[in-house]
C-alpha atoms as one frame of an Amber mdcrd trajectory, in Angstrom:
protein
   0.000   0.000   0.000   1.336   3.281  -1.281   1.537   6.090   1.155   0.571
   9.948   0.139   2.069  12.816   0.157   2.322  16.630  -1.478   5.893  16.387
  -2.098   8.911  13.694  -2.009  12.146  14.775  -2.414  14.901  12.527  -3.651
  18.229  13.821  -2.601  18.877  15.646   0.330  21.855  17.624  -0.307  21.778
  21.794  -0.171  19.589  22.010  -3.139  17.079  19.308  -1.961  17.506  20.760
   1.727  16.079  23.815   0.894  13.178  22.771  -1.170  12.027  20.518   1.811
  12.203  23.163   4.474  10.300  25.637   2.484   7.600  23.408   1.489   7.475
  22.113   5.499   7.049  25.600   6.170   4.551  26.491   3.604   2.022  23.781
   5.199   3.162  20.812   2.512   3.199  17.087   3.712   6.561  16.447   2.596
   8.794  13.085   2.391  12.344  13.379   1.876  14.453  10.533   0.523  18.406
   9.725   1.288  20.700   7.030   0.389  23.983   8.537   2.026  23.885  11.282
   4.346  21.557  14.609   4.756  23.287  17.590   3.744  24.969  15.615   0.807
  28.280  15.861  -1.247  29.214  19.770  -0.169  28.209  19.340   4.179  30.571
  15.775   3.914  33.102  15.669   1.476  33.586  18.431  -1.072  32.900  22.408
  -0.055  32.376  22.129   3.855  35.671  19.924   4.667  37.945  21.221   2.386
  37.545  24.896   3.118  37.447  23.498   6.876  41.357  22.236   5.858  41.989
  24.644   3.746  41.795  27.745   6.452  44.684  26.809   8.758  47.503  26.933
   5.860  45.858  30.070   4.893  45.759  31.961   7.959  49.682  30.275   8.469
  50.240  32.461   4.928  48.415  35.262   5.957  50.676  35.483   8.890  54.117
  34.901   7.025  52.957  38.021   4.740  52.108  40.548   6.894  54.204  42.834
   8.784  55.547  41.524  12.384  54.015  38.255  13.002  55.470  35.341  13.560
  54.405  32.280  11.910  52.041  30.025  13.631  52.631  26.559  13.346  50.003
  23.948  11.793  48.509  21.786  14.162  47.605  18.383  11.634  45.883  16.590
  14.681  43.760  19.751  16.151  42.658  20.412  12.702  41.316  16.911  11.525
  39.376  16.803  14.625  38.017  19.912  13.751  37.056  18.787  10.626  35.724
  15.764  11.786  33.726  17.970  14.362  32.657  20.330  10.985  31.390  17.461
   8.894  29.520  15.792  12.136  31.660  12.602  12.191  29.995  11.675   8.908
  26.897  11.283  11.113  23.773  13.136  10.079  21.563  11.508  12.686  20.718
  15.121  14.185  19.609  16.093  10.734  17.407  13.584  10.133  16.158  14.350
  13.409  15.667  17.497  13.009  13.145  17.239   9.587  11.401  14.669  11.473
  10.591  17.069  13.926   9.325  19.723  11.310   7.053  17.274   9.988   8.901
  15.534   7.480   8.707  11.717   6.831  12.627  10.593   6.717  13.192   7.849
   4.288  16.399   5.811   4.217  16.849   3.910   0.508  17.595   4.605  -2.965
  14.741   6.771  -4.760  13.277   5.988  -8.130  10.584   7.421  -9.966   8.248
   4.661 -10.834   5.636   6.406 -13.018   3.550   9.559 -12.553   3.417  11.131
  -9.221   4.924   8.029  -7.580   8.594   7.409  -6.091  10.226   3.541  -5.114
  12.292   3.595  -2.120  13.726   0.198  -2.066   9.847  -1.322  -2.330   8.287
   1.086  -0.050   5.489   3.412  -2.329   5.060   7.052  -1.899   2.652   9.078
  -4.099   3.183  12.167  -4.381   1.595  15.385  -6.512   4.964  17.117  -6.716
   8.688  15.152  -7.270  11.568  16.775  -7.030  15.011  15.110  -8.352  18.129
  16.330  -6.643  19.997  13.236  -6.919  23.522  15.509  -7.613  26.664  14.418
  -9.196  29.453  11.889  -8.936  33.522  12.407 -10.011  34.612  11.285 -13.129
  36.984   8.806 -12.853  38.488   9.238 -16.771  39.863   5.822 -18.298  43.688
   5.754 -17.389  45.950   3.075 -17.912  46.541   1.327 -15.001  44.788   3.222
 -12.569  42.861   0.242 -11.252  45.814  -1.257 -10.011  47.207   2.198  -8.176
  45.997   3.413  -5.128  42.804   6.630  -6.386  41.753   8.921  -4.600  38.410
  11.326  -5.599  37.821  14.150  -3.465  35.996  12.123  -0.819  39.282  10.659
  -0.072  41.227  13.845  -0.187  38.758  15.616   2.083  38.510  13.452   4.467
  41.806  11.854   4.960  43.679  11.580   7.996  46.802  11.558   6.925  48.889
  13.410   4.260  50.537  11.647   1.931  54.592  12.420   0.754  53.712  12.185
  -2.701  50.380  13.675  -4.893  49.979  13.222  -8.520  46.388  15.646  -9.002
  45.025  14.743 -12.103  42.763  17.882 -13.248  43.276  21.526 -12.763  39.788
  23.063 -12.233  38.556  24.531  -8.969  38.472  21.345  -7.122  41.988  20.184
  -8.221  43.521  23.767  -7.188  42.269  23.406  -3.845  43.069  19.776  -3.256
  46.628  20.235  -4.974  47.359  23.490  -2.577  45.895  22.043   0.349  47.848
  18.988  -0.141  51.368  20.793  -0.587  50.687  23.255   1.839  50.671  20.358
   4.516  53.938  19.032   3.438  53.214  16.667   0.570  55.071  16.676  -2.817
  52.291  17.636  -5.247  52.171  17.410  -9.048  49.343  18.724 -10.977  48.543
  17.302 -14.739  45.382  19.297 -16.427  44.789  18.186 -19.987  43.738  21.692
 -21.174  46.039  24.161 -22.110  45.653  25.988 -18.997  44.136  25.698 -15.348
  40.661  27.018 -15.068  40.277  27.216 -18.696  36.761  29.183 -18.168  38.611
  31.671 -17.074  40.009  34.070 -18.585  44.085  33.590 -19.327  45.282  36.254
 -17.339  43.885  34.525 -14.176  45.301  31.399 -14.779  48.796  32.653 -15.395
  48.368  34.583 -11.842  47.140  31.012  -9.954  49.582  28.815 -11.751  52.046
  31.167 -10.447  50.904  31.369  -6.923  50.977  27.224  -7.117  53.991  27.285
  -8.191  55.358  29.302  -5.500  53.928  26.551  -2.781  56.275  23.834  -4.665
  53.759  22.626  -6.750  54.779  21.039 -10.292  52.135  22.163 -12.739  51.558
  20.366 -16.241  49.727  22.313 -17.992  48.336  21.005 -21.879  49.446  17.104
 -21.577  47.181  14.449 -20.013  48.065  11.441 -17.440  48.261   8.838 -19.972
  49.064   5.573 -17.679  50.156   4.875 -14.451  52.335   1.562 -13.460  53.027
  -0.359  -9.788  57.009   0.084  -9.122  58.487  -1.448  -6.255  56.011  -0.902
  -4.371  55.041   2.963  -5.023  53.318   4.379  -8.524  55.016   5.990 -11.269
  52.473   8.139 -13.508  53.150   8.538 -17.681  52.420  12.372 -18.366  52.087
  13.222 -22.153  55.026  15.511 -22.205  57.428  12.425 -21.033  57.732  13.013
 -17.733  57.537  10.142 -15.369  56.746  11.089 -12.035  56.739   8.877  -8.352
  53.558   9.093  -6.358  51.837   7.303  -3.616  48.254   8.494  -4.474  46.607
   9.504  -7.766  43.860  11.871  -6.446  41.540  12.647  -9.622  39.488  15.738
  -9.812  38.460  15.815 -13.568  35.287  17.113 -13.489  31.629  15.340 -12.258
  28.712  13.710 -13.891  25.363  13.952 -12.730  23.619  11.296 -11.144  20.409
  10.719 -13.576  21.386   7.464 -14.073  19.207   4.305 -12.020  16.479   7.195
 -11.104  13.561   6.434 -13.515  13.396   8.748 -15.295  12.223   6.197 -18.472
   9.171   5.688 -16.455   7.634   9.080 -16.968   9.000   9.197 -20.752  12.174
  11.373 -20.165  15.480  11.331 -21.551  17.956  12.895 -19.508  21.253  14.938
 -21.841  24.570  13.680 -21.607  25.371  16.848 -19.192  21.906  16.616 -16.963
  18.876  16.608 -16.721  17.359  19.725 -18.628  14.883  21.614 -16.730  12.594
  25.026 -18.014  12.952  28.471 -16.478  10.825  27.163 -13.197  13.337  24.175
 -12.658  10.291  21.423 -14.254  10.848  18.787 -16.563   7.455  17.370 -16.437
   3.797  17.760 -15.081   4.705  17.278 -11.345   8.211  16.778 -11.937  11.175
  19.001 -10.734  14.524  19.081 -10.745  17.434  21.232  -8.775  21.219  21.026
  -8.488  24.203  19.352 -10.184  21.768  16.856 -11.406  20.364  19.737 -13.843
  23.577  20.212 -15.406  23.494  24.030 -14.535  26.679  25.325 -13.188  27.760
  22.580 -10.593  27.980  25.163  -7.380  26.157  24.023  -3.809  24.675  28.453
  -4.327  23.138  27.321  -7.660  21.560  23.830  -6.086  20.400  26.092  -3.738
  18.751  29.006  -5.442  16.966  26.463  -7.848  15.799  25.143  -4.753  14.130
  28.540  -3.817  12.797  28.459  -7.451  10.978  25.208  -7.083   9.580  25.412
  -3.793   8.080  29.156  -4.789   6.427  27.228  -7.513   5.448  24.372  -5.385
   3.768  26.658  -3.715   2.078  29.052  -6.337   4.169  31.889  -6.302   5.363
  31.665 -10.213   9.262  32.325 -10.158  11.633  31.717 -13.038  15.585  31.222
 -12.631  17.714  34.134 -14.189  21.386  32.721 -14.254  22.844  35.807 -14.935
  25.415  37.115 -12.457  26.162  33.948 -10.525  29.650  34.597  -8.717  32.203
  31.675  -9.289  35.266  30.901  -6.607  38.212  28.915  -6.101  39.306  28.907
  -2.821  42.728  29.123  -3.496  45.411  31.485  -2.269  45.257  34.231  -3.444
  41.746  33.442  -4.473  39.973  33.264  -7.160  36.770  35.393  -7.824  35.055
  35.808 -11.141  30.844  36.377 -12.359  29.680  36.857 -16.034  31.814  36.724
 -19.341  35.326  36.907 -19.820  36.520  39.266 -22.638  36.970  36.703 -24.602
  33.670  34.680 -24.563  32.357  38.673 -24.725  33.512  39.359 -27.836  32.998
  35.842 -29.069  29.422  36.944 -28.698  29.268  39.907 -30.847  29.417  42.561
 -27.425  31.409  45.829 -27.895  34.066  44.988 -25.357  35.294  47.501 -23.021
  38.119  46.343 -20.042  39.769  48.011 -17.176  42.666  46.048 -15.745  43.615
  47.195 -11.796  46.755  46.669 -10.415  45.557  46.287  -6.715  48.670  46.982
  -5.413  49.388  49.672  -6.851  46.055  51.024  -6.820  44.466  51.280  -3.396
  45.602  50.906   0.060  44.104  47.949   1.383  46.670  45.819   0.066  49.560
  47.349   1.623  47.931  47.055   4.778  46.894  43.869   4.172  50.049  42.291
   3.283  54.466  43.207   3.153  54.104  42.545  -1.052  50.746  43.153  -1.968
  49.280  40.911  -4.682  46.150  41.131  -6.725  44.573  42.133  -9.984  40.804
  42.905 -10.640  39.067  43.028 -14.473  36.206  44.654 -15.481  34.495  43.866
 -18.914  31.549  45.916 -20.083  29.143  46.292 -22.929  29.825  49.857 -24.329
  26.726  50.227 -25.890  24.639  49.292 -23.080  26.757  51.059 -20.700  26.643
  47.840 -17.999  29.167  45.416 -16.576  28.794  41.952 -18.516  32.004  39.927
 -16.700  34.361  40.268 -13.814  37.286  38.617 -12.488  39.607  39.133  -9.468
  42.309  37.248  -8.371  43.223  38.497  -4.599  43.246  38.128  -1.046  39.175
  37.454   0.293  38.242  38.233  -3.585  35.265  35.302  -2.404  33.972  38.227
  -0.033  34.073  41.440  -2.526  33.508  39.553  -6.044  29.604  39.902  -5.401
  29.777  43.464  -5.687  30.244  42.818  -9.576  27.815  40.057  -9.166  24.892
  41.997  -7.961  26.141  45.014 -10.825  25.937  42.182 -13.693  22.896  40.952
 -12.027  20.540  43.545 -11.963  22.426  45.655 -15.128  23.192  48.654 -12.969
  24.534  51.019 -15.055  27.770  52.084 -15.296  27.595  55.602 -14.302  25.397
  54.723 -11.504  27.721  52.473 -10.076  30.766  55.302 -10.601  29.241  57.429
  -8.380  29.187  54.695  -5.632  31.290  55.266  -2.328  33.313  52.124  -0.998
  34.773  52.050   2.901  38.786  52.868   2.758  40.281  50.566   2.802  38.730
  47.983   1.325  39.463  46.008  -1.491  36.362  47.250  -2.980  37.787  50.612
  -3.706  39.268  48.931  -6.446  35.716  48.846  -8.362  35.663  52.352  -8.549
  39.231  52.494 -10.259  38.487  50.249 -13.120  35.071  51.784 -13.565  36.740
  55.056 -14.027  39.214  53.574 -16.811  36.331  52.165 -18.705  35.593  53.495
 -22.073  31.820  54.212 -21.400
């Protein structure tokens, strides 16, 4: 016998977290459904853990750059069992808990759709008017000679290891492989990065990537850039990795961080006649792919960031719940938490002009710019871009690569966002010092 209910979610990671809670609040009989842990990939092992790990090293750099302070010394032990503490032991028993108490119906299992407005939890039967799929994404493990017989790590490994390894090989060098690969050699291993593009963060724009391959460089990392891993081979008892440019290199872990797939594999999707892309599942401006049927998160295929799962998530349950809302994309901030980091939102110049915009740029040199940097650090680093649309007089990209550039990026964000135009946003007035001073000096250079 089928049980019934006005919504079942299936996934319960930040995207399907906030759909639940908003429909529990709205009045909505809601089920939620989790194979793994509530709170998913980012709470466990991806965003949550590794900034956790990645904050001691960085405040340890912070210290070695600014003016009398001594360097603090990293604490490995202290700062796994805060980790640990962070990502709740890999226990989400309190979570659970807690939607039970809101009203929710916690189901432990593997969700399928099994026709219209019904879900299959490992043979249990829910019925439900609304289903939403936010079933995320898995790493990519590409198909590398050898590397079933090596020891692999994906970043569930890397983020929740206990100890460091001597020697790293980090296959890919997008956001996740940065921050692993820093993270790693910042704790004493001997990292190697391999990315098989010509360039790390190759959405980025070029200039960016020259500025983080140097700053990776200076933390002893050995960057390939342009050349993929092509096989990896057992050697008295260690691993020795094949790059394409002929380098062999000794490791004791291969940690991969090539990219994800979503999971809309195994979900049944057949059973309510949909065929999900290679890259997702593709969902209309309200987040539906069918009467009923929802989707939010990496499962969509829509920019793979926990802040997109979890806007769609706002989108959905608004709908839910009758109050029409339609995702706008536009001016979504992207970060690598790297050091110096990595902000960026829109179009590069590149992709700009690639689509026919009358490009306008301003370039600041931070450090030589404003004054927050030389408090901020002995050698202040840092370099912000501006693109704009000269015809339309509005920002269309950004990019900063900085100290805290996570924290002040949105500033360009909310400008791309919302189209606030140019001369409005010249006539702004930033705190001194503050890194966001240097908005006001490229928007004065721009030819608008």
């Amino acid at each position: 016998m089928s049980e019934s209910f006005d919504a079942v979610v299936i996934g319960m990671g930040p995207g399907g977290e906030v759909v639940a809670e908003r429909l529990i609040e709205g009045g909505k009989r809601v089920a939620v459904v989790e194979r793994e842990l509530i709170g998913g990939e980012c709470a466990y092992w991806a965003c949550v853990p590794s900034k956790t790990l990645l904050r001691p090293p960085e405040a340890r750099s912070g210290a070695d750059r600014a003016a009398g302070v001594a360097a603090p010394a990293l604490d490995w032990k202290e700062t796994v069992e805060y980790r640990d503490y962070i990502i709740r032991n890999l226990d989400d028993g309190k979570q659970a808990a807690a939607y039970e108490q809101m009203g929710a119906t916690v189901i432990r299992g593997t969700g399928r759709i099994a026709g219209a407005h019904r879900v299959d939890v490992d043979g249990r039967e829910l019925e439900a008017e609304h289903i939403v799929v936010a079933t995320g994404s898995a790493a990519v493990i590409p198909p590398i000679d050898g590397l079933d017989s090596v020891e692999v790590w994906t970043n569930r490994e890397a983020t929740t290891l206990k100890h460091v390894p001597e020697r790293v090989l980090m296959v890919g060098g997008g956001p996740v492989g940065v921050e692993l690969g820093q993270l790693m050699a910042r704790y004493g291993a001997e990292v190697t990065l391999v990315q098989g593009a010509d360039r790390l963060l190759p959405r980025e724009d070029a200039r960016v990537c020259q500025l983080l391959e140097a700053a990776l460089q200076e933390d002893g990392i050995e960057v390939h850039v342009g050349h993929h891993l092509d096989g990896v081979t057992r050697e008295d008892g260690g691993t020795v990795a094949r790059i394409g440019d002929g380098t062999e290199v000794a490791t004791d872990v291969v940690v991969i961080a090539a990219g994800r797939a979503p999971n809309v594999g195994d979900i049944g999707l057949e059973t309510v006649g949909v065929e999900p892309a290679t890259d997702g599942l593709e969902v209309d401006h309200r987040c539906s792919f069918g009467d009923g049927l929802w989707a939010v998160g990496d499962v969509t295929g829509v920019m793979l960031f926990t802040h997109v799962a979890m806007y769609q998530g706002r989108v959905v349950a608004a709908n839910i719940l009758d109050r029409d809302r339609r995702a706008n994309y536009r001016g979504v901030p992207r970060v690598v938490f790297s050091d110096p980091e990595v902000g960026a939102v829109g179009l590069t110049e590149e992709l700009a002009r690639e689509e026919g915009i009358d490009v306008t740029t301003a370039t600041v040199d931070l450090g030589q710019s404003i004054a927050r940097p030389v408090t901020y650090e002995r050698e202040p680093r840092g370099e912000l871009q501006l693109v704009a649309d000269r015809d339309r007089g509005v920002l269309v990209g950004a990019w900063a690569v900085a100290p805290i550039a996570s924290e002040w990026i949105h500033v360009a964000a909310q400008a791309i966002r919302a189209e606030i135009p140019i001369a409005t946003l010249r006539d702004g007035v930033a705190q001194f010092p503050t890194y966001n001073e240097a908005y006001l000096k490229g928007l004065e250079q721009l030819e608008v």
